[in-house]
C-alpha positions as CSV (number, residue, x, y, z in Angstrom):
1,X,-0.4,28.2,-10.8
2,X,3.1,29.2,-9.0
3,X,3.1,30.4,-6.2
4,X,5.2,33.8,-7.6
5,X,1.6,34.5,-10.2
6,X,-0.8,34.1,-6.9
7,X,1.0,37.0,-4.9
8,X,0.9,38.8,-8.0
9,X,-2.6,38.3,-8.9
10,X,-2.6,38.8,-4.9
11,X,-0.9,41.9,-4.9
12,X,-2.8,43.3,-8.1
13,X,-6.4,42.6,-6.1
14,X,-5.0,44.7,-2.7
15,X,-4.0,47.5,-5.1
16,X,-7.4,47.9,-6.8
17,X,-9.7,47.3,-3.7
18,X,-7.1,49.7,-1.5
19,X,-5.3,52.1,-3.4
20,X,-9.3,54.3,-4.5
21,X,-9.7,54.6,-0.7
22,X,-5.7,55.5,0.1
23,X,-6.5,58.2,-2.1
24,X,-9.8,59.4,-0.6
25,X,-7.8,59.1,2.7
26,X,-4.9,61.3,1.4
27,X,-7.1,63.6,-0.4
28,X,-9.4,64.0,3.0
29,X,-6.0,65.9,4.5
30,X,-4.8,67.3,2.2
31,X,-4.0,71.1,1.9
32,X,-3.6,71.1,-1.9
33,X,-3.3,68.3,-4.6
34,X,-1.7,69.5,-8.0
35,X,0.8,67.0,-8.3
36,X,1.4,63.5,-7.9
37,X,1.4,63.5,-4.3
38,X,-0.5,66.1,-1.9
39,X,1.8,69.4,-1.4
40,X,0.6,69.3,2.3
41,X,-1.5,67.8,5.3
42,X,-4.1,69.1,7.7
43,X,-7.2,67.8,9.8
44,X,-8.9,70.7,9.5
45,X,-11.2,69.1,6.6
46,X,-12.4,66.5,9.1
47,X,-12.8,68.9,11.9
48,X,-15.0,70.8,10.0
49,X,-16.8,67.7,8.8
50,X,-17.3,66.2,12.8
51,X,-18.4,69.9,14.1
52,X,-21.0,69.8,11.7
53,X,-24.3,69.8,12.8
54,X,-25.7,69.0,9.5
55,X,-23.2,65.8,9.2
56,X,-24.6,64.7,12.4
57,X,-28.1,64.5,11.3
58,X,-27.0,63.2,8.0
59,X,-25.7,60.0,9.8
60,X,-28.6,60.1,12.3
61,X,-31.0,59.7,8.9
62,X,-28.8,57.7,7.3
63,X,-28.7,54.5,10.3
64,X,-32.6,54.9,11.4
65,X,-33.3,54.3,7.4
66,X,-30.3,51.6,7.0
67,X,-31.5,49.7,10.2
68,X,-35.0,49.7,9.7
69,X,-34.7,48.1,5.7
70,X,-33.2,45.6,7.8
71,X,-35.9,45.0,10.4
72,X,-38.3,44.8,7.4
73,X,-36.2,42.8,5.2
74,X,-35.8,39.8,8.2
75,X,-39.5,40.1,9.0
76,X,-40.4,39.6,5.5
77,X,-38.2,37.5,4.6
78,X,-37.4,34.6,7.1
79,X,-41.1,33.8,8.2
80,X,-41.8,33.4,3.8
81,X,-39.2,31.2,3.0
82,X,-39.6,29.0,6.3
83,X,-43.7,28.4,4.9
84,X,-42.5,28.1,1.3
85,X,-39.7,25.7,2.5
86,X,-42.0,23.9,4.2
87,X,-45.1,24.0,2.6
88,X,-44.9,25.1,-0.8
89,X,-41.2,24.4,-2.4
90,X,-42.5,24.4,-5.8
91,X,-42.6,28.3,-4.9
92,X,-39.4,28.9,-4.3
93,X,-38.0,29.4,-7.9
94,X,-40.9,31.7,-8.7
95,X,-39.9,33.9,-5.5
96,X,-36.7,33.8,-6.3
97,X,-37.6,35.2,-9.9
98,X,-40.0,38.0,-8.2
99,X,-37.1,39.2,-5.6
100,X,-35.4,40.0,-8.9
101,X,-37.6,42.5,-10.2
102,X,-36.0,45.8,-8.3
103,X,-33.2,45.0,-10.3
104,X,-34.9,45.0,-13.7
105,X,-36.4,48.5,-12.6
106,X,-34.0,51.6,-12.7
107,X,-34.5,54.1,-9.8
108,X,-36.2,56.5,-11.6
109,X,-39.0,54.5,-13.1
110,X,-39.4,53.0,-9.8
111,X,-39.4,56.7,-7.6
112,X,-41.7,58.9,-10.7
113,X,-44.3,55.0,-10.0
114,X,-44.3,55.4,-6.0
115,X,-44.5,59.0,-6.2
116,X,-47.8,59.3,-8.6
117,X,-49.4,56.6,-6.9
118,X,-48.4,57.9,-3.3
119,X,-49.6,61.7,-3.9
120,X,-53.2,61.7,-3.0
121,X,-54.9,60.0,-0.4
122,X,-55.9,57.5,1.0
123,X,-51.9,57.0,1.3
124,X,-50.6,60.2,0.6
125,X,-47.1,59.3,1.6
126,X,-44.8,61.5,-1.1
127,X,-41.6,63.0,0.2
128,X,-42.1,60.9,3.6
129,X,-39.3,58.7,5.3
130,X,-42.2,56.1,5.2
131,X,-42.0,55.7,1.5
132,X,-38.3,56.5,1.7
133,X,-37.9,53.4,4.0
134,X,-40.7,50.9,2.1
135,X,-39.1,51.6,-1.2
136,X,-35.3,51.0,0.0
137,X,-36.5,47.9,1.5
138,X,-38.0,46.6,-1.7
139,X,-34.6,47.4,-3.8
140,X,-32.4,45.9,-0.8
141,X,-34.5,42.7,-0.6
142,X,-32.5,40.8,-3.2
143,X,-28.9,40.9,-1.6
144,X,-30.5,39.7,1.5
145,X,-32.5,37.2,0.0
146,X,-29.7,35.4,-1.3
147,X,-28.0,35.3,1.9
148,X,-31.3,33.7,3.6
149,X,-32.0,31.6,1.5
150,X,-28.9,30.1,1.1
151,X,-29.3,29.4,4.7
152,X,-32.7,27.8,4.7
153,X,-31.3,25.7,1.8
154,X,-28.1,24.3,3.8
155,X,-30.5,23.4,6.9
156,X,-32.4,20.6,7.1
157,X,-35.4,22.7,7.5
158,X,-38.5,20.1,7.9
159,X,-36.4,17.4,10.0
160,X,-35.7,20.1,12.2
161,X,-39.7,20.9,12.1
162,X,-40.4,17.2,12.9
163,X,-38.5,17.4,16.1
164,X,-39.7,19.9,17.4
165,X,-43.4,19.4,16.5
166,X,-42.5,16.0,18.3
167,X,-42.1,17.9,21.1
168,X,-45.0,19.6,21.2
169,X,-43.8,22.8,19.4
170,X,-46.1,24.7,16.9
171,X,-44.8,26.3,13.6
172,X,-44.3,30.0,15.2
173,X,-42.3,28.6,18.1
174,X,-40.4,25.6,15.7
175,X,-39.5,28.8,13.6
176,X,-38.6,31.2,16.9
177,X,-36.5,28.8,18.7
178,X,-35.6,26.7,16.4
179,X,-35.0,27.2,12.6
180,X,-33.9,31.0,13.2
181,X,-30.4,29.7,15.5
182,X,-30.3,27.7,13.0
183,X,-29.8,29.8,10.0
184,X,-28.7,33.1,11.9
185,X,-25.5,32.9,10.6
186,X,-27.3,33.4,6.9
187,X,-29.7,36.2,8.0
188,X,-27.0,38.3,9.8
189,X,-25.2,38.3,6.2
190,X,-27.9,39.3,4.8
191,X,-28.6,42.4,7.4
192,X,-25.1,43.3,6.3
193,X,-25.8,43.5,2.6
194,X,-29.3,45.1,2.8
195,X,-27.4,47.7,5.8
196,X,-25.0,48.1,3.2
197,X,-27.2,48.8,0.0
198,X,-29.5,51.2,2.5
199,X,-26.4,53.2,3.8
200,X,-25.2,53.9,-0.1
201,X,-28.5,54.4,-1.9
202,X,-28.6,57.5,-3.4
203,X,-30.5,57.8,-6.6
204,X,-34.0,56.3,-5.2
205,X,-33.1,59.1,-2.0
206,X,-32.8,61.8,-4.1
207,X,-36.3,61.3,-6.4
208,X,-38.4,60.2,-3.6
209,X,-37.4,62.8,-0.9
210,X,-34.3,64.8,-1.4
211,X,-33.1,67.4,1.1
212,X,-36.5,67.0,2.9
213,X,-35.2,64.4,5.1
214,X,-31.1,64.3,4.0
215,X,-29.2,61.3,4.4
216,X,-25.3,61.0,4.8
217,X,-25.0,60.0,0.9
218,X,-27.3,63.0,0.3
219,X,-25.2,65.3,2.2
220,X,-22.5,64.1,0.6
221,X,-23.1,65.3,-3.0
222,X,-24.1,68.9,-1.8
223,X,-21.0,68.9,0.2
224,X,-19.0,68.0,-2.7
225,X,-19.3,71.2,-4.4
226,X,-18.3,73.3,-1.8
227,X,-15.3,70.7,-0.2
228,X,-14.6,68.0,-2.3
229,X,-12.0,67.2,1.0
230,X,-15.0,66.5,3.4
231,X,-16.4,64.4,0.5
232,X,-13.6,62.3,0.9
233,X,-13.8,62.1,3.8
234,X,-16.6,61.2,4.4
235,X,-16.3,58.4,1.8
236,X,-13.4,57.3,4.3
237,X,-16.3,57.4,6.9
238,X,-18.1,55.4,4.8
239,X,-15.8,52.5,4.3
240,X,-14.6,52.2,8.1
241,X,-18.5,51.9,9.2
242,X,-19.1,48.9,5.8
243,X,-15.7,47.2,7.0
244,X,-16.3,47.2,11.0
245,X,-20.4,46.5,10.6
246,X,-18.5,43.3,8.6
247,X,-16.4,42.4,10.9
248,X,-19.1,42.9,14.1
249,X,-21.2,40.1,11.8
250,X,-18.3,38.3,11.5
251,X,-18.2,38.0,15.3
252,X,-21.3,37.1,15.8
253,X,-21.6,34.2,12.9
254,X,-19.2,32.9,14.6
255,X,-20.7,32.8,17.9
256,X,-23.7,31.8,16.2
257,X,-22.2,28.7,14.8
258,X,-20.4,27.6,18.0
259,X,-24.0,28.2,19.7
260,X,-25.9,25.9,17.0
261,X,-23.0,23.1,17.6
């Protein structure tokens, strides 16, 4: 391939990835669009948008729900493939096969299910953050199971358990102190894609709880039909937080890989 094609093919890639935000970006400032190119420019859409109250709570919503799928999805996930790692590797394909089950499920199936069986006690847990959070978790599982388990696969998982159980370690601590530096680089991409799949859910959001308990991408539907600038920008919003939440993991992979070595 020349070297003329690859910046080409390079070029072509920048423009699709860049060029829908560019446009939420210009369309967040702009006084009126009828033309190719806005007719002029203000702030006030994002003033309005950062002075209000409702946006604030929104985003409040929106990164208690995010960071706690993540907090469940490493607790789940990590101690279970470390025991089937270890213990029971004949497992492994059939969990893999079960942590793709939220994808075989749409939304709605899956919020009308939780909702009729979460109605009436004992667990009467319809229109809660409670449900809101479990069932997130359970839909954001497989992007962050793929990113662990990669991890667990690339370590030498039970000659690292050897050592330290030669050293008087039990399973608990071997996993604490040991196999999680190990594949911490792994688990903090997967944090990112379950964050990421939390922050953006909308359809499940809607069915299980709505404007009960509104998150940002909630917010950000009503909003549109009212000011489709503030929409925009606060798909711009969106994008910054997904790009520098990357970049912060980034970081800390890579501290986490000098650390290991």
């Amino acid at each position: 391939m020349s070297q003329l094609l690859r910046r080409a093919l390079l070029l072509a890639l920048g423009l699709y990835l860049f060029l829908p935000i560019l446009a939420s970006l210009a369309y967040s400032v702009a006084t009126s669009w009828t033309a190719l190119l806005p007719e002029g420019y203000t702030l006030k859409h994002w003033a309005n948008l950062l002075e209000n109250q409702r946006f604030w709570l929104a985003l409040g919503r929106t990164a208690l729900l995010s960071f706690s799928v993540v907090a469940l999805s490493i607790f789940f996930l990590v101690p279970t493939l470390f025991v089937v790692r270890m213990y029971y590797p004949r497992v492994a394909g059939v969990l893999e096969f079960l942590t793709l089950w939220p994808f075989v499920f749409p939304g709605v199936i899956l919020a009308v299910g939780l909702i009729s069986l979460y109605s009436s006690p004992p667990l009467q847990l319809a229109q809660t953050p409670f449900l809101l959070i479990a069932a997130v978790t359970v839909i954001s599982l497989p992007y962050a199971y793929r990113a662990v388990d990669n991890a667990f696969a690339a370590a030498d998982i039970k000659t690292l358990a050897e050592a330290a159980r030669s050293l008087g370690a039990d399973d608990a601590k071997t996993l604490a102190w040991v196999i999680l530096p190990t594949v911490l680089p792994g688990v903090l991409s997967g944090g990112v894609l379950a964050f990421s799949a939390a922050f953006g859910e909308f359809a499940l959001t809607q069915l299980l709880i709505g404007t009960l308990w509104e998150t940002l991408p909630v917010y950000q539907v009503q909003l549109a039909r009212t000011d489709g600038n503030g929409s925009a920008a606060i798909t711009v919003l969106s994008f910054l937080a997904a790009w520098g939440l990357g970049f912060w993991a980034l970081s800390l992979r890579k501290d986490a890989k000098v650390s290991v070595i």
